[in-house]
LOSE-49536 format. One record per residue (C-alpha): x, z, y. Coordinates in steps of 0.25 Angstrom, whole numbers, padded with zeros to 4 digits, always signed. Example, Ala and Ser with C-alpha at 12.3 -4.5 7.8 and 13.67 -1.06 7.14 Angstrom:
+0049+0031-0018/+0055+0029-0004/
% end
This chain:
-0114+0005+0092/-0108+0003+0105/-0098+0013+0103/-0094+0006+0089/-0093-0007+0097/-0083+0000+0107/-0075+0004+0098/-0074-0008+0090/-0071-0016+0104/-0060-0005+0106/-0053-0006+0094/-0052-0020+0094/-0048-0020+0107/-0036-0010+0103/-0031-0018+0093/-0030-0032+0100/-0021-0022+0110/-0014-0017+0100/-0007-0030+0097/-0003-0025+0082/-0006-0031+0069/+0001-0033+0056/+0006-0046+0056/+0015-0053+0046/+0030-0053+0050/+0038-0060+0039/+0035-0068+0025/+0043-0068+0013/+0042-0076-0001/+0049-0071-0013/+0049-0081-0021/+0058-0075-0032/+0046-0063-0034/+0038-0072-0041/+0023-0068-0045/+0025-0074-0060/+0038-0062-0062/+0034-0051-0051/+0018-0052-0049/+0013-0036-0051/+0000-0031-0048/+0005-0020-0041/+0017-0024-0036/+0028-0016-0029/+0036-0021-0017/+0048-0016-0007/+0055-0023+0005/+0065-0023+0011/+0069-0033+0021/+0070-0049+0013/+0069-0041+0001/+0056-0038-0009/+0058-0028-0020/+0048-0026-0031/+0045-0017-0040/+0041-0017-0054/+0043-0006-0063/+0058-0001-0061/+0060-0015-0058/+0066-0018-0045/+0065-0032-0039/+0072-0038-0026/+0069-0049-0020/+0079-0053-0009/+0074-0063+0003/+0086-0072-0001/+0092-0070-0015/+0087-0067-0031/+0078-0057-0033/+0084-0044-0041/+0078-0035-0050/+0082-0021-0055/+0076-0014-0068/+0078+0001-0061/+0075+0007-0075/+0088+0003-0080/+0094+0011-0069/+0090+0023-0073/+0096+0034-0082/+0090+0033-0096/+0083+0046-0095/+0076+0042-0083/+0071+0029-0089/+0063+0038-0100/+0053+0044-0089/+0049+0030-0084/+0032+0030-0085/+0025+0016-0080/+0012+0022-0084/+0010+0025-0070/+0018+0014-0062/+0029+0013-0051/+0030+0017-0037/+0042+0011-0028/+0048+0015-0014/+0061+0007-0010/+0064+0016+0002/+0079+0012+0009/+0088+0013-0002/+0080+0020-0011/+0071+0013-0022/+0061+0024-0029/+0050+0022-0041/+0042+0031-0047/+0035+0030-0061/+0027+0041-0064/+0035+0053-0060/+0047+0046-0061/+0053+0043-0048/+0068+0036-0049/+0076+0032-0037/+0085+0021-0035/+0095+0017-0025/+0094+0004-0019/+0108-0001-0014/+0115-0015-0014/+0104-0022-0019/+0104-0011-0032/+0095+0000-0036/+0103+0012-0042/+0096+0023-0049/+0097+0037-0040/+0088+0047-0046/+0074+0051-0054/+0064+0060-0048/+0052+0066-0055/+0038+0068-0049/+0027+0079-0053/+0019+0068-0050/+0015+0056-0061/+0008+0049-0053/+0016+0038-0044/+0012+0033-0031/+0019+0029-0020/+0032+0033-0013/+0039+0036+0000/+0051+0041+0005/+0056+0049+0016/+0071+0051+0016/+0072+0060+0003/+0056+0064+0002/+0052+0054-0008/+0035+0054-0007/+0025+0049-0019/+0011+0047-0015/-0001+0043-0021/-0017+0044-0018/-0023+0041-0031/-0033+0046-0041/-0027+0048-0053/-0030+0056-0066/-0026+0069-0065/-0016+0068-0079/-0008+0058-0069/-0007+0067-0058/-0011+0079-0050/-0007+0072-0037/-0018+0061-0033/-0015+0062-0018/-0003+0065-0013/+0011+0064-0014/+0023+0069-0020/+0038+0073-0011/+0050+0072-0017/+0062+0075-0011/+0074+0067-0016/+0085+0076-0011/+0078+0091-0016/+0068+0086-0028/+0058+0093-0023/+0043+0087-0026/+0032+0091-0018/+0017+0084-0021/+0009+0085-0009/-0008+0081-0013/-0015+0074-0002/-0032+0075+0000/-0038+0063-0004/-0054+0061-0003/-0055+0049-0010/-0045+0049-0024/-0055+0039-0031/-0053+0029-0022/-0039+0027-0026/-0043+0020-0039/-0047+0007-0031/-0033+0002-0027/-0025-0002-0021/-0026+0009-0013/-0016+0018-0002/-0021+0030+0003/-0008+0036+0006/+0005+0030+0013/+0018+0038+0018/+0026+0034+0031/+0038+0039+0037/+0031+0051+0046/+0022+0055+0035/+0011+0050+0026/-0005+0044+0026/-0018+0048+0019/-0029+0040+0019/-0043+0043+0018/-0049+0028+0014/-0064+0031+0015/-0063+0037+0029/-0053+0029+0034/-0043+0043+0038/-0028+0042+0038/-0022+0055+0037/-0006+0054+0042/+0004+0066+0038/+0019+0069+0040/+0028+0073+0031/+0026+0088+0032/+0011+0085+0026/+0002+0087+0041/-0009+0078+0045/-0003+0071+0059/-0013+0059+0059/-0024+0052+0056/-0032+0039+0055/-0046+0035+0057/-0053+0021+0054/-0059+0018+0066/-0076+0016+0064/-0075+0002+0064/-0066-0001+0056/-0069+0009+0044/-0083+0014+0039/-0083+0028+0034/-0090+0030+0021/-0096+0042+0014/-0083+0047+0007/-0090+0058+0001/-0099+0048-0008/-0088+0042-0013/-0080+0055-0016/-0093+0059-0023/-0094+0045-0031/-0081+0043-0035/-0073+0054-0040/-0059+0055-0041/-0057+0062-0053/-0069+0055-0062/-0061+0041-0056/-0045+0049-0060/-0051+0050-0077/-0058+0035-0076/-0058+0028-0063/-0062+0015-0070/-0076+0021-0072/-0077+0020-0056/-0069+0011-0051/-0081-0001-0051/-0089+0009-0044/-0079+0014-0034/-0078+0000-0030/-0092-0005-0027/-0092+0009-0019/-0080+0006-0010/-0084-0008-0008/-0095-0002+0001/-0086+0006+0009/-0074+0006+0020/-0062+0012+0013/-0046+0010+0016/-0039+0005+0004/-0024+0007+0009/-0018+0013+0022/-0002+0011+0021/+0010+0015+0033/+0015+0002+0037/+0025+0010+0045/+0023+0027+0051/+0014+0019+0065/+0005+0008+0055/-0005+0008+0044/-0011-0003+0035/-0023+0001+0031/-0032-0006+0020/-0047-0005+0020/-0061-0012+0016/-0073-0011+0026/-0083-0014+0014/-0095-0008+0024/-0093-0019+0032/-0099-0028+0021/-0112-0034+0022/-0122-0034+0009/-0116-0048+0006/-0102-0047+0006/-0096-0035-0003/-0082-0037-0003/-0072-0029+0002/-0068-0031+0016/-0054-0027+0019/-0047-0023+0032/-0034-0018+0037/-0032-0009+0048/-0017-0007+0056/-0015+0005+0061/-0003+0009+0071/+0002+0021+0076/+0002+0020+0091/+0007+0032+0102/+0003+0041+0090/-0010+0038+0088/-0014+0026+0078/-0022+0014+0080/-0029+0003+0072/-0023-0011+0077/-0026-0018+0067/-0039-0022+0057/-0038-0034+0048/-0050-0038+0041/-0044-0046+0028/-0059-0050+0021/-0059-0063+0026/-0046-0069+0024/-0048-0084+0022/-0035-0090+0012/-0038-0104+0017/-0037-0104+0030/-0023-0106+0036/-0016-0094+0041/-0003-0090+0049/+0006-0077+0048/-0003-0070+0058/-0015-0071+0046/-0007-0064+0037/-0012-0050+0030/-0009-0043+0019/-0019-0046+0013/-0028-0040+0000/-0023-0054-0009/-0022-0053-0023/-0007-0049-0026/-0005-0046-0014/+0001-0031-0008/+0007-0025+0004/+0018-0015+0006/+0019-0007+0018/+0034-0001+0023/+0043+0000+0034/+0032-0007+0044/+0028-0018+0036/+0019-0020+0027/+0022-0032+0016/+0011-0041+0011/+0018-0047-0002/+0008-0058-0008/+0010-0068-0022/+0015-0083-0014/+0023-0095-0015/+0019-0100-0001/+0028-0102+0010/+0027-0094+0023/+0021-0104+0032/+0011-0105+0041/-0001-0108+0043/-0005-0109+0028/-0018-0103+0022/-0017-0088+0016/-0022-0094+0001/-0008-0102+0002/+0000-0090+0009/-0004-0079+0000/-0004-0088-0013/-0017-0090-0016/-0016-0105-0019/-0006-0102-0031/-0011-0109-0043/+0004-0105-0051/+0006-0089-0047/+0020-0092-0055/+0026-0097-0041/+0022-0087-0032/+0031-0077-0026/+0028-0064-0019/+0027-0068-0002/+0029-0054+0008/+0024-0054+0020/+0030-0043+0029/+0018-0038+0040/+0020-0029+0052/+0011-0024+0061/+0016-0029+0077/
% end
């Protein structure tokens, strides 16, 4: 016991030195990205400096800071041929990297150039893979990576990631061990993240992060500390829920999947806000007592510092309170409804459904858009966090 109250002491010691937290830097409404015309449930955002692009299909959409939105239909860009092999059975995956606009559907991966304000149609590539997932870039390695349980017909890559090389057009799939594939039904989730010196793997049940570089070897690691995660019996959990009974007919488990993980710690997303900081995403559900069974939420910052990485940072988000007053130093990106953040370039962007102003103090049920009775007038709000 008293060496568990040490170390508690310790840590919290070290992060009041640390000085570093994510703290929101900037605030942007867009008013003209209306809920009524753009509201997706899964919607899929870029920036680059005042202006928001979205995405919606091959639909691009840009949204200056000062001027009309534009929009693009990509699909009209492209040879006629090329239109034929477009699948949106399995969705759309996006990266705008520099001057370089890329989607995948399916297999199907088209590239654009983005110059002058205009996309122009470059190239198609096609993957071995059905399945998409997400997407990075490293000069001309183009990486499409994905942790997820799904049927075998859909893919034979469930963790891993596919290398294409734009300027041979070679392909190369690289699997990855993962302990845990059934979990991946329970979204949102993100197990795996790529940076500029390399990539993550998460373990979410043990609270492991596993770094590699780009020549595929382990060069370091992560552990939750004690306090701040509880381990649970990973083997019961492989042993309940299986992840090849859950890839035929996963709703047959999911209600049971969830009373389980509601008893237990887990991690639900670890992303790279840049190569030195993590976000990551977890419940602390053992820290609930008989009465209360609701999931309790934390986020941990973690920063890469003379080598070695080190936790500054852990948010607990269960008791937010919308009515009291707030300022900019109470912002979060928070689990709201509608809500999602996007992590790049050393930012992470908190976009949430509002027509309030950026004024402070106001209450967060104002702020975030809670109070709206007409969803017709709201537009999409960034906020732009970094961690100083």
């Amino acid at each position: 016991m008293k060496k568990k109250i040490c170390f508690f002491i310790a840590l919290v010691f070290s992060l009041k030195l640390s000085c570093q937290s994510l703290s929101a830097v900037s605030f942007k409404n867009y008013d003209s990205f209306s809920f009524a015309t753009y509201f997706s449930r899964n919607p899929n955002f870029a920036f680059r400096g005042d202006t928001l692009f979205s995405f919606n299909e091959l639909k691009l959409s840009c949204f200056p800071g000062n001027g009309l939105p534009q929009t693009y239909n990509l699909e009209t860009l492209l040879p006629k041929e090329d239109r034929k092999l477009i699948s949106r059975d399995y969705g759309f995956n996006y990266l705008f990297s520099g001057n370089l606009l890329i989607v995948r559907a399916k297999n199907q991966v088209f590239l654009f150039n983005y110059l002058n304000g205009k996309p122009k149609f470059r190239q198609r590539i096609q993957l071995s893979e059905n399945y998409p997932g997400s997407i990075y870039r490293k000069g001309d390695s183009l990486y499409f990576y994905k942790i997820y349980n799904q049927h075998v017909k859909d893919s034979k890559l469930p963790s891993g990631f596919i290398l294409y090389n734009l300027s041979t057009g070679k392909e190369e799939i690289h699997k990855l061990p993962f302990d845990y594939l059934a979990i991946t039904h329970m979204a949102p989730n993100s197990f795996i993240d790529f940076t500029s010196s390399g990539y993550l793997v998460c373990d979410p049940l043990r609270y492991r992060i596993y770094e590699y570089d780009f020549e595929y070897r382990l060069k370091d690691s992560i552990c939750g500390p004690d306090s701040s995660f509880t381990i649970s019996n990973t083997g019961a959990f492989k042993s309940k829920f299986k992840d090849k009974e859950l890839s035929e007919n996963a709703s047959d488990y999911l209600a049971d999947m969830t009373t389980y993980l509601q008893t237990i710690d887990r991690i639900w997303m670890v992303n790279y806000i840049d190569e030195n900081t993590l976000f990551v995403r977890l419940t602390r559900n053992t820290q609930n007592t008989a009465e209360n069974k609701r999931e309790l939420f934390y986020d941990h910052i973690w920063q890469k510092k003379n080598g070695s990485w080190k936790l500054v940072q852990v948010r607990p988000l269960t008791n937010f309170n919308s009515s009291q007053p707030i300022t900019e130093k109470d912002l979060w990106p928070h689990f709201f409804p509608g809500s999602k953040y996007t992590c790049s370039n050393g930012s992470l962007y908190y976009t949430v459904w509002s027509s309030s102003a950026n004024t402070f103090p106001q209450t967060g049920r104002t702020f975030f858009g809670f109070d709206a009775t007409d969803r017709s007038r709201l537009g999409l709000k960034v906020i732009q966090f970094k961690v100083r």
